[in-house]
Backbone as CSV, one residue per row, in Angstrom:
resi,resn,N_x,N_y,N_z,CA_x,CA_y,CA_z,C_x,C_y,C_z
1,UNK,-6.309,-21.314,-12.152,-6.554,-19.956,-12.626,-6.240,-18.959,-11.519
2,UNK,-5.599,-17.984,-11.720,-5.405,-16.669,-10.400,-6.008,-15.221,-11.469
3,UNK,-6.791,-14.577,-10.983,-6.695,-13.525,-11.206,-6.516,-12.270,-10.329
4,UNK,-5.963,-10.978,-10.775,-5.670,-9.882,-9.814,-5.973,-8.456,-10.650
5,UNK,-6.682,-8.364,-9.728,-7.392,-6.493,-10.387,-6.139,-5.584,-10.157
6,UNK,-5.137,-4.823,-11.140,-4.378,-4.065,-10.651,-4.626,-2.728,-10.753
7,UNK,-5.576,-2.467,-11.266,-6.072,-0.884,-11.627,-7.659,-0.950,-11.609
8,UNK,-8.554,-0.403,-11.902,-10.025,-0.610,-11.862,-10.494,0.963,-11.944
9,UNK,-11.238,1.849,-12.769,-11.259,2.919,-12.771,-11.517,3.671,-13.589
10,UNK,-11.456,4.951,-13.556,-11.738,6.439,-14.789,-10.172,6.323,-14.679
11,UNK,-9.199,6.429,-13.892,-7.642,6.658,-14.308,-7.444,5.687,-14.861
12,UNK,-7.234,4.671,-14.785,-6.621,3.339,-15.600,-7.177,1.981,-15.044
13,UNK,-7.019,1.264,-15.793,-7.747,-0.297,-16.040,-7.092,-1.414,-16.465
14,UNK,-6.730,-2.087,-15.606,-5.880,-3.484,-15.904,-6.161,-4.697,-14.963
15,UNK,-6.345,-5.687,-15.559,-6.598,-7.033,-14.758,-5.575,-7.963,-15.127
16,UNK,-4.971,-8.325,-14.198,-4.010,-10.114,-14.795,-4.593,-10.774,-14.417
17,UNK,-4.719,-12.393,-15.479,-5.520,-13.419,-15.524,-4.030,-14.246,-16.091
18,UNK,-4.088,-15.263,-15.333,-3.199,-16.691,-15.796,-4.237,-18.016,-15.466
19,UNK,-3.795,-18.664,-16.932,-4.369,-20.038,-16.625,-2.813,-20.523,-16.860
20,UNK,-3.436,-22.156,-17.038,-2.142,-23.364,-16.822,-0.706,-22.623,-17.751
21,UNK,-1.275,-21.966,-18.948,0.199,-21.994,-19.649,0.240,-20.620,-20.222
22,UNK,-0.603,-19.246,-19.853,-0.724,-18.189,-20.885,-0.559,-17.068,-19.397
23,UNK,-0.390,-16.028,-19.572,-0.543,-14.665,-18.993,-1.029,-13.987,-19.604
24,UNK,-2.155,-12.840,-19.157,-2.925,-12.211,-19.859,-2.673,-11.291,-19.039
25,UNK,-2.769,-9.670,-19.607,-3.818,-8.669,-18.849,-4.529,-8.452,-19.813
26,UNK,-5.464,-8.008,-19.200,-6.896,-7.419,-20.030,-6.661,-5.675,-19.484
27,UNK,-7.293,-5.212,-20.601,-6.245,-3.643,-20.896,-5.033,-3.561,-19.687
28,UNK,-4.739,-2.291,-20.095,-3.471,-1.658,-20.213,-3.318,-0.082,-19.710
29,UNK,-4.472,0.438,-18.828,-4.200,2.172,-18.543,-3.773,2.839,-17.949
30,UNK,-2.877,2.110,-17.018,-1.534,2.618,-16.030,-0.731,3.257,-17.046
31,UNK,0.065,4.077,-16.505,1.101,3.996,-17.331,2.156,2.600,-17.364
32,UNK,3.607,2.229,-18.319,4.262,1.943,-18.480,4.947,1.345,-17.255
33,UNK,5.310,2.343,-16.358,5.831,2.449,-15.351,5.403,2.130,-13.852
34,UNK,4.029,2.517,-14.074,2.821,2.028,-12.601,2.523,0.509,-13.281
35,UNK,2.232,0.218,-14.347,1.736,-0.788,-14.855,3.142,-2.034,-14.426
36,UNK,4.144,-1.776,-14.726,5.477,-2.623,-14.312,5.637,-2.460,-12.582
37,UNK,5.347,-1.516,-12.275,5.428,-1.523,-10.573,4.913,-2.699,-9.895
38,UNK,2.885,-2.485,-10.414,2.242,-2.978,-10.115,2.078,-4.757,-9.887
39,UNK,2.726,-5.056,-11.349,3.031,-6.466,-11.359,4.011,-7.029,-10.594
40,UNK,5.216,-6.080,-9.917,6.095,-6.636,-8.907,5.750,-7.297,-8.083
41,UNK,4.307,-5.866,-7.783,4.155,-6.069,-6.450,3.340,-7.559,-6.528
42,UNK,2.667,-7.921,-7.466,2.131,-9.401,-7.118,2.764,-10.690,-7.549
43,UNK,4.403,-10.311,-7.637,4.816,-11.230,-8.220,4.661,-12.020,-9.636
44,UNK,4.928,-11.086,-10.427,4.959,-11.463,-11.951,5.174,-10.433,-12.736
45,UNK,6.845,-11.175,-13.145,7.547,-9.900,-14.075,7.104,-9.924,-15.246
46,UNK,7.000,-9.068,-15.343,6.501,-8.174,-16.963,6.385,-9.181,-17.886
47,UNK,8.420,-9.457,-17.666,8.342,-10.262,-19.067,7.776,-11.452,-19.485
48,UNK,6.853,-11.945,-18.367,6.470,-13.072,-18.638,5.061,-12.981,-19.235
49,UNK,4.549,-11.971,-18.967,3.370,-11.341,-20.196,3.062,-12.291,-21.269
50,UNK,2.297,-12.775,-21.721,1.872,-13.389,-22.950,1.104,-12.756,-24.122
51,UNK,0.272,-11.805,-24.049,-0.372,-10.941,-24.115,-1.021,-10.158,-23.982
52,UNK,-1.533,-8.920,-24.672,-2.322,-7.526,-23.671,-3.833,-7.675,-24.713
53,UNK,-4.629,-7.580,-23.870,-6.045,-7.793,-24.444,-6.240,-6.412,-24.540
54,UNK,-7.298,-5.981,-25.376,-7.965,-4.563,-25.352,-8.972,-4.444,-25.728
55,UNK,-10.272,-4.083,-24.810,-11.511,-3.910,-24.705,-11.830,-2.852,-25.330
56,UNK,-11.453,-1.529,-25.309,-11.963,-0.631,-26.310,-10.532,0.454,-26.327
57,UNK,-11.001,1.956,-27.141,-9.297,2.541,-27.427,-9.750,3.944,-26.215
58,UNK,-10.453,3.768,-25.303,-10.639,5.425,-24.709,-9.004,4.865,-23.618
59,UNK,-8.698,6.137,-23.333,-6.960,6.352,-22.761,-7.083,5.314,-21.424
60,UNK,-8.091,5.501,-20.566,-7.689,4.210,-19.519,-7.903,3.379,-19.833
61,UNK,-7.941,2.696,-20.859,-8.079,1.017,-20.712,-6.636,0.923,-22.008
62,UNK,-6.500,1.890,-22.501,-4.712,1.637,-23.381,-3.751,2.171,-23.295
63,UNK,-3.753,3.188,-22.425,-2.403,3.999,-22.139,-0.994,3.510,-22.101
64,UNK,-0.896,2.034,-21.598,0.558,1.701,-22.143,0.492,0.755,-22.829
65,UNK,-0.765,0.220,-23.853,-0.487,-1.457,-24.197,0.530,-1.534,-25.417
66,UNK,0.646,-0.224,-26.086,1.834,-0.142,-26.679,2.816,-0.135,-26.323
67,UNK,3.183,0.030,-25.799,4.431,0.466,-24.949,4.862,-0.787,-24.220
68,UNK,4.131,-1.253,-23.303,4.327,-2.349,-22.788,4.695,-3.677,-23.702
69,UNK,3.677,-3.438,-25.362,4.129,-4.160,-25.992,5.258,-4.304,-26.756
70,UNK,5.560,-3.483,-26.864,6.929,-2.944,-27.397,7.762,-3.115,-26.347
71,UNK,8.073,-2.739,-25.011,9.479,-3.568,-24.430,9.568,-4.717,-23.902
72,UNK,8.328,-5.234,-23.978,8.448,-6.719,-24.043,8.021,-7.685,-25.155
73,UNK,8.002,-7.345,-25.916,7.574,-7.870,-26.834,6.493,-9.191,-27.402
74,UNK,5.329,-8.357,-26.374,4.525,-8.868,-26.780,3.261,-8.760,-27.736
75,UNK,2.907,-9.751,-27.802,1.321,-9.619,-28.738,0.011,-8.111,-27.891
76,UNK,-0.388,-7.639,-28.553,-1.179,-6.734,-28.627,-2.755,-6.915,-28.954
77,UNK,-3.595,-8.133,-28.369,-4.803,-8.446,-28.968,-5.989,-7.451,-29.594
78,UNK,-6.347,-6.867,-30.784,-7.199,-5.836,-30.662,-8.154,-6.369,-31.911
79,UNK,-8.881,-5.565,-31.761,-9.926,-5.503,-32.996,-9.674,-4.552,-34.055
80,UNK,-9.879,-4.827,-35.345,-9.260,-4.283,-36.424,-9.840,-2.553,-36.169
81,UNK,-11.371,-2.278,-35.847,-11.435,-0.498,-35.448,-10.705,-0.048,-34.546
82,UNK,-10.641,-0.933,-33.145,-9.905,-0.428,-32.132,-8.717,0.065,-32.667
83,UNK,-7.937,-1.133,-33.235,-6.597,-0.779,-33.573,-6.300,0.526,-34.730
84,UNK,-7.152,0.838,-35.108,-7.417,2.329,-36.080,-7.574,3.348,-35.001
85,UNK,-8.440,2.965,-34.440,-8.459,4.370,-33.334,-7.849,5.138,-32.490
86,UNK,-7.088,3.935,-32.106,-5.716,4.206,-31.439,-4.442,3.580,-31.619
87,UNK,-4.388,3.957,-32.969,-3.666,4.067,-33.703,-1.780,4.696,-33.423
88,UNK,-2.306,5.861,-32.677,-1.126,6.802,-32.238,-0.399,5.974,-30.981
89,UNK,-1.439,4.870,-29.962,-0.524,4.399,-28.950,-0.320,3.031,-29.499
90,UNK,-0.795,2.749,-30.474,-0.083,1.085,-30.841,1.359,0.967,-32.024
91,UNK,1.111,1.827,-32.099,2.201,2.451,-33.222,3.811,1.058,-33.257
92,UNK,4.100,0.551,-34.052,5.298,-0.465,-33.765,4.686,-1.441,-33.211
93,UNK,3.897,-1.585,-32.577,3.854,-2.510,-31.423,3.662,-4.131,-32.394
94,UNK,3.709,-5.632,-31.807,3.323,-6.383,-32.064,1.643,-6.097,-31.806
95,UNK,1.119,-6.724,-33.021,-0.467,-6.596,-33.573,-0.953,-8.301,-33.387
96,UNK,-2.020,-9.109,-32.959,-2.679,-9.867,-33.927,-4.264,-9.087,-33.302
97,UNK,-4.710,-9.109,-34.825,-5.949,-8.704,-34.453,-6.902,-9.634,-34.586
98,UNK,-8.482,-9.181,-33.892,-8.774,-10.292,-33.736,-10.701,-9.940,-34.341
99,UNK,-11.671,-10.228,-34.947,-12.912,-9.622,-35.119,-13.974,-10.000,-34.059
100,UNK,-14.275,-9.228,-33.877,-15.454,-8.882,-32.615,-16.443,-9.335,-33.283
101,UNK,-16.973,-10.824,-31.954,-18.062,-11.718,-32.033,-17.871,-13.461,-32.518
102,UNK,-16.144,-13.599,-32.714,-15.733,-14.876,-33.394,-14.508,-15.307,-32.407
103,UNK,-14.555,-16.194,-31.418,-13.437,-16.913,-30.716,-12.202,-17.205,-31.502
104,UNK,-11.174,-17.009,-30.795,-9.850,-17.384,-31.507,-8.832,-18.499,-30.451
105,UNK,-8.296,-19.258,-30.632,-7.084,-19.446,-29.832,-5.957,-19.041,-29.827
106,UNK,-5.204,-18.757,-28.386,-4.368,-18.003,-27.919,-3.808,-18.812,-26.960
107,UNK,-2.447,-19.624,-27.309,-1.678,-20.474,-26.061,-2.827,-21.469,-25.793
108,UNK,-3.021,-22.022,-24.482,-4.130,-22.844,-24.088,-5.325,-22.517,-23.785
109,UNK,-6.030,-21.618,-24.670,-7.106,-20.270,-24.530,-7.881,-20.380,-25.392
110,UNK,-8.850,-20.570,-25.251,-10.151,-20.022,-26.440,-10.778,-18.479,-25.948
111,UNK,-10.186,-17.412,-26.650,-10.677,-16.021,-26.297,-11.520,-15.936,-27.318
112,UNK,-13.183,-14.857,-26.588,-14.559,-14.902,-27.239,-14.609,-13.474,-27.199
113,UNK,-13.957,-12.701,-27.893,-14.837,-11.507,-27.652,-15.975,-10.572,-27.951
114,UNK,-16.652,-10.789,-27.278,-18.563,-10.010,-27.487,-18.425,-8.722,-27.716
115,UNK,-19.548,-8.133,-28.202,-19.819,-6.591,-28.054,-21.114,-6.347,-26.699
116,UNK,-19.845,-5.271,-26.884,-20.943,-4.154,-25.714,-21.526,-3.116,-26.353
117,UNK,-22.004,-2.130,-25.225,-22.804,-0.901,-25.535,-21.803,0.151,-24.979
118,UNK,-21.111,0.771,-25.471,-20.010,2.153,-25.230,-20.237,3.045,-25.791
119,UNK,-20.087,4.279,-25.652,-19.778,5.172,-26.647,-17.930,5.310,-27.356
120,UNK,-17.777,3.810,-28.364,-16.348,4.188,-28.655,-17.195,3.161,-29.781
121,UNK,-15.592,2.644,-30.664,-15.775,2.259,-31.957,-16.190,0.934,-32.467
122,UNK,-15.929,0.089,-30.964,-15.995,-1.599,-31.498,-15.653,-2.027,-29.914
123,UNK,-16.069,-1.774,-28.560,-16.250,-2.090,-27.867,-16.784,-3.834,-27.464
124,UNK,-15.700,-4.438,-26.593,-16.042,-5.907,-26.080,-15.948,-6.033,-24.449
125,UNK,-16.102,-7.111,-24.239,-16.167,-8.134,-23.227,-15.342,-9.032,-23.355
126,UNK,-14.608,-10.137,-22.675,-14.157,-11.341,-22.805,-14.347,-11.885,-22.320
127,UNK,-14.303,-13.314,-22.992,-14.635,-14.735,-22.519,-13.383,-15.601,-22.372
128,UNK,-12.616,-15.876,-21.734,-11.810,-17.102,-22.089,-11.551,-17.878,-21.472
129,UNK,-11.695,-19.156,-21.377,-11.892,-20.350,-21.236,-10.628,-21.016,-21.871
130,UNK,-10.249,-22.178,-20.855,-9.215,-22.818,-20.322,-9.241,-24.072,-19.628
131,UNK,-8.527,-25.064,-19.134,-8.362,-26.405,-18.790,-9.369,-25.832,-17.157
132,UNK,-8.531,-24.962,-16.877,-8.846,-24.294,-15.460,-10.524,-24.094,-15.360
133,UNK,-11.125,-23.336,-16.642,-12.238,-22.939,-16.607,-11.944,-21.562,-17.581
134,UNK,-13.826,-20.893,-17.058,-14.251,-19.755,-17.951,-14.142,-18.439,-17.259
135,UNK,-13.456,-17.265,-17.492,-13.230,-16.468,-17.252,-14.025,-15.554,-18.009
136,UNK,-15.078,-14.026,-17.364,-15.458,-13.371,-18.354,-15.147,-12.285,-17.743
137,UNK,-15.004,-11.547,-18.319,-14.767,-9.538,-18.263,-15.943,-8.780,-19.272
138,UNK,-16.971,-8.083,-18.175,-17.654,-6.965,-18.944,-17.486,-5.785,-17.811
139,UNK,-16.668,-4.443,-18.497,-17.084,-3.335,-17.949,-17.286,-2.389,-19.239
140,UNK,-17.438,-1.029,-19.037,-17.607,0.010,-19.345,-18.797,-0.741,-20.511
141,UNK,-19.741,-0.296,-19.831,-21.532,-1.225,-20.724,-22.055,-0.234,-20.619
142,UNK,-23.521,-0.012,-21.147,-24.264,0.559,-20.893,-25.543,-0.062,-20.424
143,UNK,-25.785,-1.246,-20.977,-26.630,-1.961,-20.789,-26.604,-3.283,-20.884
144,UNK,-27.459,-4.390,-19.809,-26.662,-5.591,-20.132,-27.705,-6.735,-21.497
145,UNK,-27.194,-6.566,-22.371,-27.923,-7.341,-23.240,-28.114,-9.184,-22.891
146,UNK,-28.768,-9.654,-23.892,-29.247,-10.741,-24.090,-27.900,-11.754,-23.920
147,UNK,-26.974,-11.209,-25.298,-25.887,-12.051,-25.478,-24.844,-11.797,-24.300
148,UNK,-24.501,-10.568,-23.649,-23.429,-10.533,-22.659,-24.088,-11.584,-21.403
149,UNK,-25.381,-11.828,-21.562,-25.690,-12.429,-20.011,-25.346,-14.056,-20.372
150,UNK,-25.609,-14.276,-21.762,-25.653,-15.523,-22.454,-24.232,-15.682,-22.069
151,UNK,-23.274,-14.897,-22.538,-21.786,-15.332,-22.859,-20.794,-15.354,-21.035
152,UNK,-21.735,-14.282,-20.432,-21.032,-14.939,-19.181,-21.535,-16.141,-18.384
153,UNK,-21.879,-16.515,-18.189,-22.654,-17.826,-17.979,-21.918,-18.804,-17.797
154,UNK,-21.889,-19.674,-16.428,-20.815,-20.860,-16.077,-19.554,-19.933,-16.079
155,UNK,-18.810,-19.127,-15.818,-17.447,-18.642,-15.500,-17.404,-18.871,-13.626
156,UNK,-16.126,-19.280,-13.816,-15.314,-19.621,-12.439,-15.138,-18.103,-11.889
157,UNK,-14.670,-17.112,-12.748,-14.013,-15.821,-12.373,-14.687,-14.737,-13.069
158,UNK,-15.424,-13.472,-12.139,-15.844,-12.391,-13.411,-15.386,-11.565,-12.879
159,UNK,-15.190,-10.498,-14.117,-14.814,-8.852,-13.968,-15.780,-7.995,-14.363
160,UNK,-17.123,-7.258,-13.569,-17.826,-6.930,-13.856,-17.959,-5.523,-13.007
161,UNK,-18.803,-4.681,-13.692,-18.188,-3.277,-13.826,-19.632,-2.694,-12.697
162,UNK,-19.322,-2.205,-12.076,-20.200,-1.496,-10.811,-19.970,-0.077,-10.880
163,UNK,-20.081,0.969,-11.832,-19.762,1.805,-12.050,-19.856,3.121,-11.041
164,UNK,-21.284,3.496,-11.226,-22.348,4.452,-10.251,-23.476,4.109,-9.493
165,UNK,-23.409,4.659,-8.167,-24.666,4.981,-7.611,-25.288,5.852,-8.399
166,UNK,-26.942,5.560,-8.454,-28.219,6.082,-8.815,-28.228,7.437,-8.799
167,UNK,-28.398,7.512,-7.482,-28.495,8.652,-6.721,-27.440,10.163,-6.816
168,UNK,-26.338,9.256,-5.963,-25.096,10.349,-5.807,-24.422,10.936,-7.426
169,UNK,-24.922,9.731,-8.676,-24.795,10.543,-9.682,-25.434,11.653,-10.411
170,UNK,-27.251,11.647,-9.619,-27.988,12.531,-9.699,-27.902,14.111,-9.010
171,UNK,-27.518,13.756,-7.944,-26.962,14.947,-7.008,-25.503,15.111,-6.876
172,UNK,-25.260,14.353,-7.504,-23.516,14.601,-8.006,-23.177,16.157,-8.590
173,UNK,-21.854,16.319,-9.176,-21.389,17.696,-9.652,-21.281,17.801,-11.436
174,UNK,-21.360,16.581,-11.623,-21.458,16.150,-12.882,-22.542,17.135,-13.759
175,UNK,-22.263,18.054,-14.328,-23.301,18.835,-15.452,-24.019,17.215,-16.496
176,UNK,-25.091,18.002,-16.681,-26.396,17.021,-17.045,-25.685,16.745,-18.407
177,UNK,-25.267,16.786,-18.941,-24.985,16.196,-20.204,-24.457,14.976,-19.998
178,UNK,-23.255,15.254,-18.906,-22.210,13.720,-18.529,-22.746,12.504,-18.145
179,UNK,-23.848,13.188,-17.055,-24.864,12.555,-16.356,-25.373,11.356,-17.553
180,UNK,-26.254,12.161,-18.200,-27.445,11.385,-19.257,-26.727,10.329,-19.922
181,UNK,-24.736,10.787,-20.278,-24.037,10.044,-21.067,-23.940,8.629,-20.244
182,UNK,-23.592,9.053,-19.121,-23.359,7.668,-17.755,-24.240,6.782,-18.068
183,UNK,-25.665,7.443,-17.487,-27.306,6.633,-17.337,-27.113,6.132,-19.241
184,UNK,-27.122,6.393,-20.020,-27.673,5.648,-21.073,-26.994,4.609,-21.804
185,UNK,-27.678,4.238,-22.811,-27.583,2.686,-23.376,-25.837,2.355,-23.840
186,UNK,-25.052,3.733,-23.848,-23.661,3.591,-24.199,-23.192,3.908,-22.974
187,UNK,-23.364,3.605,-21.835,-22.560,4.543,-20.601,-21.515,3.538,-19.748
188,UNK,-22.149,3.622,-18.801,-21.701,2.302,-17.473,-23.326,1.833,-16.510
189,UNK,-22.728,1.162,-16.075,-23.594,0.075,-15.214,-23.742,0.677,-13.908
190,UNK,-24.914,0.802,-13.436,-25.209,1.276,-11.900,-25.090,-0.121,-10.763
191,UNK,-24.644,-0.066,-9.980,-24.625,-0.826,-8.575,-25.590,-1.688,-8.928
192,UNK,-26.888,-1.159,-9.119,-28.413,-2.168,-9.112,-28.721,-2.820,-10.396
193,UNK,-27.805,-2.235,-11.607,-28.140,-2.910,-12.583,-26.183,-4.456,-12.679
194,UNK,-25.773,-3.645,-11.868,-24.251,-5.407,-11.812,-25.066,-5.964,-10.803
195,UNK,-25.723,-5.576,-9.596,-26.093,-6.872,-8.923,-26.805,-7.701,-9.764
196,UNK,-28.304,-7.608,-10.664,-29.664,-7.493,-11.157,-28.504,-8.863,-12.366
197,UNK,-27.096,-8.327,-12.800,-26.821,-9.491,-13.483,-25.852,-10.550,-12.841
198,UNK,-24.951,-9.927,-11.487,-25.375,-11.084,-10.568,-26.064,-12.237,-10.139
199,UNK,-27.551,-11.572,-10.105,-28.430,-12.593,-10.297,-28.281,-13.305,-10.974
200,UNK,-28.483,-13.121,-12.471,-28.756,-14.304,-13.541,-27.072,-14.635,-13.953
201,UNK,-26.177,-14.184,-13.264,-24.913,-15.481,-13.381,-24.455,-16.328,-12.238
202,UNK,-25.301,-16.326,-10.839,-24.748,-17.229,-10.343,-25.449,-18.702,-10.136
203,UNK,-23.966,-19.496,-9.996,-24.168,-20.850,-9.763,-23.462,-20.933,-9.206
204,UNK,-23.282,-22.480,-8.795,-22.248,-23.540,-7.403,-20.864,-23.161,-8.148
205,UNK,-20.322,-22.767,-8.914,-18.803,-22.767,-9.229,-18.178,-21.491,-9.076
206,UNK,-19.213,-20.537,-9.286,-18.344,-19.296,-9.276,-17.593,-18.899,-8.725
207,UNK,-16.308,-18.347,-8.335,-15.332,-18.828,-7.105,-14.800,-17.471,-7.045
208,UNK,-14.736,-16.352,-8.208,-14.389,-15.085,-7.713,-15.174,-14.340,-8.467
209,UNK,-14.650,-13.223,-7.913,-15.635,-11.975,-8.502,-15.081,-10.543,-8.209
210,UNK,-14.306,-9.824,-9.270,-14.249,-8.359,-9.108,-15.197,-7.380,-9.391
211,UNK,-15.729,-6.175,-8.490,-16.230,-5.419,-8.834,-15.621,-4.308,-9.227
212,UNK,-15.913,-3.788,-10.420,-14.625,-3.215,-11.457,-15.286,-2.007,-11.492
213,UNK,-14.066,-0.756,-12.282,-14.399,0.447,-12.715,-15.197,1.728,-12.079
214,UNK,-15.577,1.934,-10.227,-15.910,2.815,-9.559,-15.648,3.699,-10.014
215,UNK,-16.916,4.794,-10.235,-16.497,5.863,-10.014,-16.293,6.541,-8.978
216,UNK,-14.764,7.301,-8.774,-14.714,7.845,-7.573,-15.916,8.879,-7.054
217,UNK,-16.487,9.793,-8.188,-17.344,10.712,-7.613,-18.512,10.406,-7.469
218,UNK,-19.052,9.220,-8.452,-20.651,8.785,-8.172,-20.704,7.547,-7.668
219,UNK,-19.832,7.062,-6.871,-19.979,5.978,-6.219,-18.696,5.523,-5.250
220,UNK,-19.113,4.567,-3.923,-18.024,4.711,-3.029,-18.002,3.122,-2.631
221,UNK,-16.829,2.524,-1.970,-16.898,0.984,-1.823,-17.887,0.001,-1.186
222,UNK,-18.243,1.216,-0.307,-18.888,0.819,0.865,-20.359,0.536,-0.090
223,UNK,-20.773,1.698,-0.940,-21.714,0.907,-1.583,-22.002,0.136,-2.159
224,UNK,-21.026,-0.553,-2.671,-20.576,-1.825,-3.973,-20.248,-2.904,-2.892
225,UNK,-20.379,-2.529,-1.281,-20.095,-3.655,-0.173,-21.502,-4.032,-0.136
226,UNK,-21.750,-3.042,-0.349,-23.901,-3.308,-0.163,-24.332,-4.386,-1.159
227,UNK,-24.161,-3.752,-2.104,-24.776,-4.974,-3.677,-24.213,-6.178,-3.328
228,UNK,-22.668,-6.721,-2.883,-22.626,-7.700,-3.002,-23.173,-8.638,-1.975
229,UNK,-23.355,-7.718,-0.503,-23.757,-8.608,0.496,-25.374,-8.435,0.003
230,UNK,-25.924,-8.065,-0.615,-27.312,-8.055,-1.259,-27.252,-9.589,-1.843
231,UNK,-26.604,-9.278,-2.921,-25.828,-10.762,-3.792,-25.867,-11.821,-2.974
232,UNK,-25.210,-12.109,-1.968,-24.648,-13.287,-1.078,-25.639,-13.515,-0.443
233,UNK,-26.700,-12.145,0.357,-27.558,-12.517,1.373,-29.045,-13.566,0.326
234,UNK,-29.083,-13.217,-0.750,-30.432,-13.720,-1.612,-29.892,-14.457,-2.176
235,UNK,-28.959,-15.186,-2.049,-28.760,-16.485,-3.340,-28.286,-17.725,-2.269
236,UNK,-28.184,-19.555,-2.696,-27.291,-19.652,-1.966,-26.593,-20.850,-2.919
237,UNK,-26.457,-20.710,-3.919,-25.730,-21.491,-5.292,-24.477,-21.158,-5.408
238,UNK,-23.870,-19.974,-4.249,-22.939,-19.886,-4.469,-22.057,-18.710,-3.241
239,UNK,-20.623,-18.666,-3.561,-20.022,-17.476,-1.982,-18.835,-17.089,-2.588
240,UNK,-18.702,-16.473,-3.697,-17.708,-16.637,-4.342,-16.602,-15.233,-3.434
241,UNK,-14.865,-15.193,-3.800,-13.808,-14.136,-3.312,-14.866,-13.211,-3.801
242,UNK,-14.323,-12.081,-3.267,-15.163,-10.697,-3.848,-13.380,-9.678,-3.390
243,UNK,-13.338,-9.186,-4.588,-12.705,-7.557,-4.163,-13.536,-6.693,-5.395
244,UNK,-13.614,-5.892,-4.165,-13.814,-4.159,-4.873,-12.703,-3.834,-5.646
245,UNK,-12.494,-3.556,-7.364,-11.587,-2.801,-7.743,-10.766,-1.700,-6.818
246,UNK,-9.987,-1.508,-7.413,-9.245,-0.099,-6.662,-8.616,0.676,-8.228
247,UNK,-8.684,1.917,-7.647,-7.553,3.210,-8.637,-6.501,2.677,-8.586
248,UNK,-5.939,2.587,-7.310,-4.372,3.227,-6.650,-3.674,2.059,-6.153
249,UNK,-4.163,0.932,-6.144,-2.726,-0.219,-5.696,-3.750,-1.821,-6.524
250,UNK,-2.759,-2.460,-6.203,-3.264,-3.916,-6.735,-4.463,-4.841,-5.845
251,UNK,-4.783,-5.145,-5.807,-5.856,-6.052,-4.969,-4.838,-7.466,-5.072
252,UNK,-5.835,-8.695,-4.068,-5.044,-9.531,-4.117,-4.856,-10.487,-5.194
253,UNK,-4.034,-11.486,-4.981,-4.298,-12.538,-6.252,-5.562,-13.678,-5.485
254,UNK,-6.034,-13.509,-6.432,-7.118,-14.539,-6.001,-6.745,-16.015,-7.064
255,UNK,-6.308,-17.366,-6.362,-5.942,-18.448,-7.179,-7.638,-19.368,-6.580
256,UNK,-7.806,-19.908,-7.774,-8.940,-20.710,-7.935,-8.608,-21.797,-8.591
């Protein structure tokens, strides 16, 4: 299994994941053009894409999965609302859709996708699991439920979303409306609430770990350096890669 965070963010959101025989990214919010850059740079052309996953329809996590699907012609994984909602960027594209809460296979893949807590239409997570192992992705949450803690559980590799500091979003510039939207049950995840499920996912296998989706204004790396050496210093079941998402360039490939 390798995975590589190439975007992470409020601008755009994309992860590549390969097991033995499939290529994945999980969304798509680069553009077209940064999104094809990006994969140069880690060595893996476009066209070898297998398919584009999509977690929900707000503009950074789909900005090119049409597009991308369309000049390469690939599959477009979505959920039958998603794919209504954004509607205008999937337009042509190759479709299979897929219903949120029922595993499907995909190449040598069993993909699971859960619901989250967002403010959008049919919001997930993924699970997929492979010869390699279990891979899960939860960002843009609001809260971590019963079943997302259930469904990540035993993964080799997670993508989990470290959104905001507490604090700096309180004394942030953010007018109180945005604020309350962040903090609540449809928002994102604070630093203390991704470590807090840290906790209850690690074991002896876990082998990587991205911390996904920073906000640039209510939160900074150095603090998401904190949670994890929090993470590492109180557990010892496990020491898994760690990168901090990034906006602006690719992180490494991490092979497991």
């Amino acid at each position: 299994m390798k995975i590589c965070s190439l975007a992470s963010g409020s601008k755009g959101n994309c992860l590549y994941l390969e097991t033995g025989e499939t290529r994945l990214l999980v969304d798509a919010g680069l553009s077209l053009r940064e999104l094809t850059a990006r994969l140069l740079t880690i060595g893996v052309a476009p066209e070898t894409i297998n398919a584009v996953l999509v977690t929900h329809e707000h503009l950074d996590h789909i900005r090119s999965a049409g597009s991308f699907a369309r000049r390469y012609q690939v599959p477009v994984l979505v959920s039958y609302a998603t794919r209504q909602a954004a509607a205008s960027y999937l337009k042509k594209a190759p479709l299979l859709e897929f219903e949120t809460g029922y595993a499907f296979a995909f190449r040598d893949c069993m993909v699971d996708p859960f619901p989250v807590t967002h403010d959008c239409c049919d919001p997930v997570g993924f699970l997929v699991e492979s010869s390699e192992g279990r891979f899960g992705s939860a960002t843009d949450l609001g809260v971590v439920t019963r079943l997302v803690r259930d469904k990540l559980q035993g993964c080799r590799a997670l993508n989990l979303e470290a959104n905001h500091d507490p604090e700096m979003l309180l004394n942030g510039p953010y007018p109180w409306h945005l604020k309350q939207r962040i903090k609540s049950r449809h928002g994102h995840l604070s630093n203390q609430e991704s470590l807090e499920l840290l906790h209850d996912l690690a074991h002896d296998s876990l082998d990587a770990l991205v911390m996904a989706h920073l906000s640039e204004v209510n939160n900074h790396p150095d603090k998401v350096v904190e949670t994890t050496a929090s993470f590492l210093n109180d557990q010892n079941r496990c020491a898994p890669q760690i990168v901090i998402g990034d906006q602006y360039q690719a992180g490494p490939m991490m092979e497991l």
